[in-house]
C-alpha angles and dihedrals in degrees: 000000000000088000094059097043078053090057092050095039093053086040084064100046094046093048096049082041095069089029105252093141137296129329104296141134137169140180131187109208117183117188089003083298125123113245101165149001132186147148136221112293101187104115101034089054111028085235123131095191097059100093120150094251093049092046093045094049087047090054092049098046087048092047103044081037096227136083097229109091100160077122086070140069125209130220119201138188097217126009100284123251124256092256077061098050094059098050084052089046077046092054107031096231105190090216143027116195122187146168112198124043139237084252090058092055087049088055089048094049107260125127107231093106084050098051086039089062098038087047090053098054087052087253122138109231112285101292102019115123119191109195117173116216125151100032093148093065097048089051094046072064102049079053091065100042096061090042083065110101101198092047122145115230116210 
């Protein structure tokens, strides 16, 4: 277990160390066997969504070739956001493990410990807005979507 939070954890520091993005590593093991490593993307690519958990599930699934990884565990340098949360609830990983908290991140500037709490008291993040219109399309395709006899339920 300690091998693979190694893994994560120097992951992390390899990734902030050519600027990538912040200090954050992740790996998906499956069987006590290595699937995927990676590292936050964010500031090498512009892209908020490339954070190591998210990168590290993503290489799994495409590996294995199959979304469902309740097979696999992951190992995490820091509590995964809430972003990450959902793509493990996604993917129905059996087991998170992790070494910093979302406190730390907090110490170190970054705003999991903020959207935890707004999430918890049912708020958007400050200045997002969610406003519903044209329900009845995207129902017209949910509709469709359980007319579909080969679909796929997840």
């Amino acid at each position: 277990m300690l091998d693979f939070m190694n893994i994560a954890v120097e992951e992390a520091r390899k990734g902030a160390l050519l600027g990538h993005g912040g200090p954050f590593g992740a790996c998906v093991v499956k069987d006590g066997k290595l699937i995927s490593v990676a590292h936050n993307n964010v500031l090498k690519t512009n892209d908020p969504t490339l954070h190591a958990e998210m990168l590290a599930i993503s290489e799994a699934a495409r590996k294995l070739g199959r979304f469902d990884l309740s097979d696999c565990e992951l190992y995490t340098s820091c509590e995964p956001c809430p972003m990450c949360l959902g793509a493990i609830y996604w993917a129905r990983i059996s087991k998170v493990y992790y070494a910093a908290d979302r406190d730390d991140a907090a110490k170190a500037g970054f705003d999991d410990k903020k959207f935890y709490e707004d999430m918890g008291r049912g708020k958007c993040p400050e200045g997002v807005q969610m406003v519903q219109v044209d329900k009845k399309k995207a129902l017209a395709a949910f509709q469709a979507w359980l007319e579909k006899p080969d679909r796929t339920v997840y």
